[in-house]
C-alpha angles and dihedrals in degrees: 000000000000128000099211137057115250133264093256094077123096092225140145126244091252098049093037086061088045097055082048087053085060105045076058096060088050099053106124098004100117141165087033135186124211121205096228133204111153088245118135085254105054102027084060088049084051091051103049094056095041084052097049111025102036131261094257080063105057140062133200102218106197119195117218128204148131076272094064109080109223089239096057089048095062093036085058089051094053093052096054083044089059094045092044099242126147112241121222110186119210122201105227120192103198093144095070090064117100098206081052093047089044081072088211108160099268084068088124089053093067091029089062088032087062092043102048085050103053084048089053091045102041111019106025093075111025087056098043090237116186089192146338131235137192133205094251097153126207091262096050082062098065088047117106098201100060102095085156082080087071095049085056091045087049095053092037095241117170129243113195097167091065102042091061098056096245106155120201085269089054097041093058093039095058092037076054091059090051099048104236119172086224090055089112106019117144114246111272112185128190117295097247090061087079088062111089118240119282089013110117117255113214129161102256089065100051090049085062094051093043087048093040087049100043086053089052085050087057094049092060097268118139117165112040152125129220103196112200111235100163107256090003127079115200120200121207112178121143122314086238085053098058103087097050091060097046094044122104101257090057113024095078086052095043090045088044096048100044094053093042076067097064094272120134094192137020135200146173125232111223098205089080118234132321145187119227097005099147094043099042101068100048090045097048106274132123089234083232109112124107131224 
């Protein structure tokens, strides 16, 4: 195995050396699975193995449940289709679990917890594994409000992304060098992140937001949030994006589209979006940061 991209790829000195950080976090690592999501993050990490270990080494493990939007789910297909990797879908029942449904601040833990055992249990052995990975980035580390991180560090998977040092800027630079049609896609985390803490999630309220969400995408949207407030929806896109919601050609659509989803009211928050902005706040952050 190499330990450097090659030539091929349009890189830097500095993130040629990181991709080559992470080939060396793979070493010996094969057969790997990768916990896939079609996300910028996981779909380079992908890539990479595929890249420096072979593709008959490597498998996409996609988690499935009422938290994965059907439209995230085919975009992530198309993605593994385009690195060349082969896909395993696992059925995750997260929402089963009390302490999920619950919806504290620790829900990712046992989001990621359910999903790192069912790999363990389905995939681990009928594919001969030697380890698992996911696409936590170096950013995501300094970040208070990602508990999913324990859940990794628990079942020993492996973050090479992060061990490396690759930021979110590297990692799309370096998704934009190979080309992956994820290279600039918006964060889209999980479904449950639109209910506010300590407000149950259930499935019947993540299939308003998926089909809420999935009316505003065909109305050109690309980078939103429809956070679940009971009879309220409330929509975060960019600040820049405000205005364009709210303006005469689109508001009639947005407002259409949203109640057609089960929403009595809709509304637009005008401080723009913003990840994390439930957890942050009870975990120490400001709920300001953005992707």
């Amino acid at each position: 195995m190499t330990t450097t991209p090659p030539p091929t790829l349009n890189l830097t000195d500095a993130d040629a050396e990181a991709a080559g950080r992470v080939a060396a976090q793979l070493r010996g690592a094969s057969p790997l699975g990768v916990a896939f999501s079609g996300g910028v993050d996981s779909s380079l990490l992908l890539a990479l193995a595929v890249r420096f270990l072979g593709a008959d080494e490597v498998v996409a493990v996609l988690g499935v449940s009422p938290s994965l939007a059907a439209d995230e789910r085919v975009a992530a297909h198309d993605v593994a289709a385009f690195i060349g990797a082969r896909v395993v879908e696992v059925r995750t029942r997260e929402s089963e679990l009390p302490a999920y449904r619950a919806n504290g601040p620790d829900r990712c833990y046992h989001c990621k917890d359910e999903l790192f055992t069912r790999i363990s249990d389905e995939v681990v052995t009928a594919h001969g594994l030697a380890a698992i990975a996911y696409g936590e980035n170096a950013d995501d580390v300094r970040r208070p409000d990602r508990p999913g991180s324990r859940a990794a560090e628990e079942h020993r998977v492996l973050r090479p992304l992060a061990a490396a040092g690759l930021d979110k800027a590297a990692v799309r630079r370096i998704a934009r060098a190979m080309g992956l049609p994820s290279a600039d896609k918006p964060a889209a985390p999980c479904l449950a992140s639109r209910v506010p803490h300590f407000e149950e999630v259930s499935p019947e309220k993540l299939a308003q937001v998926e089909q809420a969400e999935k009316a505003l995408r065909e109305l050109g949207f690309s980078d939103f949030r429809v956070r679940h407030h009971g009879d309220v929806a409330r929509i975060e896109v960019p600040v820049a994006e405000i205005a364009r919601v709210v303006s005469d050609t689109a508001r009639e659509g947005v407002l259409a589209a949203v109640k057609a989803a089960g929403f009595r009211m809709v509304a637009v928050d005008l401080a723009g979006i913003r990840s994390g902005a439930f957890t942050l706040p009870l975990v120490g952050g400001a709920g300001g940061c953005r992707d």
